[in-house]
N, C-alpha and C positions, 0 to 999 in steps of 0.2 A: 504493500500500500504506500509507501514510501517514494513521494515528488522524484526523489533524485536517485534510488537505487530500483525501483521497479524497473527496467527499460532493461536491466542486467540478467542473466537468467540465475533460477536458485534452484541449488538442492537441499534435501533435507534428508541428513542421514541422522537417524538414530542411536543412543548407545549401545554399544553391543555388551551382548552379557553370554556368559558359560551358561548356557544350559540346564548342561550335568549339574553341576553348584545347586539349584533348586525342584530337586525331586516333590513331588507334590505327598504331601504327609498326611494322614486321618488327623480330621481338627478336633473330633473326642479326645484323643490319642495326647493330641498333645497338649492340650487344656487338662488333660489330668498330669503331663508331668507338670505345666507350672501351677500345678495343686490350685486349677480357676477352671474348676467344671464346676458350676453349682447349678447350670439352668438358665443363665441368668446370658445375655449377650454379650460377646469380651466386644470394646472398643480399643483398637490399638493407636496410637499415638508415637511419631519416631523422630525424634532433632537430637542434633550434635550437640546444642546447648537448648533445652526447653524456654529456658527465659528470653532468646530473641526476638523482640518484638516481630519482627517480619515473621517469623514461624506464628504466630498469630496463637498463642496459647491461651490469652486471654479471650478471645472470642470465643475456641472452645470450651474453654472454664464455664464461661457465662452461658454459654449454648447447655450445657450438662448440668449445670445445676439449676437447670429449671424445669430436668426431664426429673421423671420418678425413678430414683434410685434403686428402685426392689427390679428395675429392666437391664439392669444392666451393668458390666463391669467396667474398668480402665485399667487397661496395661502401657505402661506410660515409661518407654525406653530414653533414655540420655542424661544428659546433665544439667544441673540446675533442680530448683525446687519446683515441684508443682504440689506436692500436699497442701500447701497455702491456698491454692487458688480454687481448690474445688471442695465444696461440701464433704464434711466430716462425714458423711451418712453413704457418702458412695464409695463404696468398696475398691479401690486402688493398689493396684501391684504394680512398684515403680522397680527397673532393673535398672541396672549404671548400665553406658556406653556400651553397645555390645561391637563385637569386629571381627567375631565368628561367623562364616555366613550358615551353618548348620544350626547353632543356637538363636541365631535371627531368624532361619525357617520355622524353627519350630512356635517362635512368638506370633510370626505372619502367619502360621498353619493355625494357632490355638484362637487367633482373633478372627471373627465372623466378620469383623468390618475395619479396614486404615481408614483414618479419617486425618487429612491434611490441610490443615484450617491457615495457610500462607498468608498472607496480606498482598504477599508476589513472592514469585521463583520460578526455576528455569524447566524443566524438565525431571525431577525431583528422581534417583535411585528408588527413594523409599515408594514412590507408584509403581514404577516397573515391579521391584522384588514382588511388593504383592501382589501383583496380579499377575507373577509368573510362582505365584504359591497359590493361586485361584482365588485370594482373597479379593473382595471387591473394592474401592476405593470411595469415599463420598470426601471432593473438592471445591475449592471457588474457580469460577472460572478466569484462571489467569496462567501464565505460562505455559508449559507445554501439558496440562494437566487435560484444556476440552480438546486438544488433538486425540487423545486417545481416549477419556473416559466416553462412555455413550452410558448415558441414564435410564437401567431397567436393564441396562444388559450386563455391562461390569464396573459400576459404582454410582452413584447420582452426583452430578456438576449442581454446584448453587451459583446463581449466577451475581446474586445481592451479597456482597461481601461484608455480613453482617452477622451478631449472632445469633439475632433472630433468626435470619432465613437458616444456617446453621440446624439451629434448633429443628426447626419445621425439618428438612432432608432427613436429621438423626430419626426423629421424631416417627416420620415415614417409615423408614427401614426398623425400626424396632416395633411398630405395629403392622409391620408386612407386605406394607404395599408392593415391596418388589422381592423378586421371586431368584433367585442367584445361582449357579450354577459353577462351581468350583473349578470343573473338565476346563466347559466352553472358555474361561475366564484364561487358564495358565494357557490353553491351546492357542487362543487368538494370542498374548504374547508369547510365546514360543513363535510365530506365525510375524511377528514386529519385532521381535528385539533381538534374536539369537543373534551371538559374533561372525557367523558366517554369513549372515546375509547381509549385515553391515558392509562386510568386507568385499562384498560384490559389489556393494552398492560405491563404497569409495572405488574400487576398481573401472566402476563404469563410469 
């Protein structure tokens, strides 16, 4: 859209990712190793530092403590506090920085939902991994996140970047409106992100 570079031609290559590296895991399975099988929805949550405004934690904060707490859990990967920010009453499993990509699958396999509440970012790993662990994703639409999510099929875009609208998306997914499919979700990235198709793609 760009005055002075549209006239130029563009590619758009993808990151590429191993594959192999995320084998797709039972999310019982693994909700009982990180001892967060209760019934109950895991939300996952993933930043390098939790407190960066731009990772938008407080929107989520605010988005989630105004759902009903008995729907739902929080696994809430990285650095920085987030105890503070969200209701005493919702059940939080906070892990330090992980950089295993086996023990990261098995967080992305145990959570029903990534939710990446940015304010802006680029292309985020933490969407790809999940949705090459079949997890669905629910984002704002900004970066390269409405390139790839499609809403009802592997994660819901909010397009108000707010925490209300926030709210409403979770809100939805935790009373069912949308119906998710774990296979469909890693297959379509396997299908977008493997290192070999990348590497075709720069080669072309």
């Amino acid at each position: 859209k760009s005055p002075i570079l549209s006239k130029y031609p563009h590619s758009l290559v993808q990151y590429g990712f191993d594959i192999s590296r995320y084998p797709l895991l039972n999310n019982d399975e693994c909700k009982s190793k990180l001892n967060i099988n209760n019934g109950r929805k895991n939300i996952l949550f993933v930043a390098q530092d939790v407190t960066v405004r731009r990772k938008g934690i407080d929107l989520l904060a605010n988005a989630l403590n105004k759902i009903d707490p008995t729907l739902f859990n929080i696994i809430a990967i990285g650095s920085g506090d987030i105890e503070s920010e969200v209701n005493k009453d919702i059940n939080l499993l906070k892990l330090d920085h992980i950089t295993n990509s086996s023990e990261l699958n098995i967080a992305y396999s145990a959570a029903d939902i990534v939710i990446i509440p940015s304010r802006e970012d680029n292309s985020p790993n933490v969407m790809t991994e999940s949705l090459l662990n079949g997890t669905p994703v629910i984002s704002f639409s900004n970066g390269g996140m409405p390139e790839q999510i499609r809403t009802g099929e592997n994660g819901i875009i909010v397009n108000d970047i707010s925490s209300e609208a926030l709210m409403n998306a979770v809100n939805d997914f935790l009373n069912n409106k949308y119906t998710f499919n774990r296979n469909e979700i890693r297959n379509y990235a396997i299908q977008n992100f493997s290192d070999d198709l990348q590497t075709s793609r720069y080669i072309n």
